[in-house]
C-alpha positions as CSV (number, residue, x, y, z in Angstrom):
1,X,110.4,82.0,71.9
2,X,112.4,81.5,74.9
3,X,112.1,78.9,77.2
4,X,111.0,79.7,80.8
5,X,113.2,77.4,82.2
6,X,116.6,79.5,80.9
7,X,115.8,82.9,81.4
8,X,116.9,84.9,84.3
9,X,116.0,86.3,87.2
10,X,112.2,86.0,88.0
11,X,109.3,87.6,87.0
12,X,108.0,88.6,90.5
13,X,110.9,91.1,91.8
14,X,109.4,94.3,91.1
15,X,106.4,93.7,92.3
16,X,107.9,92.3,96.0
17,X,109.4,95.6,96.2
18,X,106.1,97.6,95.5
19,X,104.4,94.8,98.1
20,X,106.9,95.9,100.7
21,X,106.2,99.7,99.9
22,X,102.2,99.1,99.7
23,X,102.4,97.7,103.1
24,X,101.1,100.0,106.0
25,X,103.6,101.1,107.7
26,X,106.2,99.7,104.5
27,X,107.6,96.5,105.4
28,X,111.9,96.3,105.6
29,X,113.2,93.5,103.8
30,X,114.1,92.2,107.0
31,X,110.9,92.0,108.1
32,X,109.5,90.6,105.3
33,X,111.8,87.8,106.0
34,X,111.2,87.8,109.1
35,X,107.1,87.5,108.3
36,X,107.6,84.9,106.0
37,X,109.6,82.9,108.4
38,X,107.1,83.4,111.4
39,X,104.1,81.8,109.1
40,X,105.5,79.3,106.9
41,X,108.4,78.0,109.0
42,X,110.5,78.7,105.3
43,X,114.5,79.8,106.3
44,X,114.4,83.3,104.3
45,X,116.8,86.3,105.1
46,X,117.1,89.9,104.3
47,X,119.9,89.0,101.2
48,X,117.4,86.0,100.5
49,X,114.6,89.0,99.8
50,X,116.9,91.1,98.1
51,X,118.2,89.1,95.6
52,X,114.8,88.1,94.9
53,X,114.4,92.0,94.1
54,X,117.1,92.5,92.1
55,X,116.0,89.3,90.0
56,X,119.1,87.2,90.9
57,X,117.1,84.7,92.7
58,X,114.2,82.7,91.8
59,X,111.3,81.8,93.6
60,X,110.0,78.5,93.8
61,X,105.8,78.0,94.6
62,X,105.8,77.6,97.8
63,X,108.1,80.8,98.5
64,X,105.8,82.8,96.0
65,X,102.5,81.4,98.4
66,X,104.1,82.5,101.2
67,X,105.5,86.2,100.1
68,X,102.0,86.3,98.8
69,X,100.9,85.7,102.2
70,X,103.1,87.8,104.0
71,X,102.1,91.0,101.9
72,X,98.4,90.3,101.5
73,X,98.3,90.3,98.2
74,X,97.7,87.4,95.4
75,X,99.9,85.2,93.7
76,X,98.7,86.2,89.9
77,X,99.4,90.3,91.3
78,X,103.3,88.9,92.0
79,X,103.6,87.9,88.8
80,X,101.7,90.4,86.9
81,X,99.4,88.8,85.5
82,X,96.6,91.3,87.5
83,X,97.0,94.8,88.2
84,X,94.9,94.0,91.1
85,X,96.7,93.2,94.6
86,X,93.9,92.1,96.6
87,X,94.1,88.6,97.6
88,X,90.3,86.8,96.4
C-alpha cells in the first residue's frame, strides 16, 4: 500500500474542474481564484487553480474549505468520497 504522503498530485483535481463547470453560469478559473480570495483572504491565482486541476499541486485543508466554499459544494464531494455535491 502506498503511503499518502508520497503520491502525487491530489485527489480533488477532477472534481474542481467539474465544480467550476457545475457552477451557474460556469465559473473561469480566474474567477474561482478570484472567489476564493474575496472570502478567505487566501493568495490564490488562475495558474494556482490550474495546477491544482492538472494534479500538480496539492491542496492543503484550509484551501480545500475554502474551494469547497467557493463552489458550494462539500469537502467529502472534492474528494470523492460522495457522489453528492450538496454542501449539508
Amino acid at each position: 500500500m502506498k503511503s499518502m504522503f508520497t503520491m502525487k498530485g491530489n485527489v480533488c483535481g477532477d472534481r474542481v474542474r467539474l465544480g467550476r463547470a457545475m457552477h451557474q453560469p460556469p465559473l473561469t478559473q480566474e474567477e474561482l481564484a478570484k472567489k476564493i480570495q474575496l472570502t478567505s483572504g487566501l493568495e490564490v491565482t488562475k495558474i494556482i487553480i490550474s495546477r491544482i486541476e492538472k494534479g500538480e499541486r496539492h491542496v492543503i485543508d484550509q484551501e480545500l474549505r475554502m474551494i469547497a466554499q467557493a463552489l458550494n459544494v462539500s469537502m467529502e464531494w472534492l474528494v470523492g468520497e460522495t457522489d453528492k455535491p450538496n454542501r449539508v
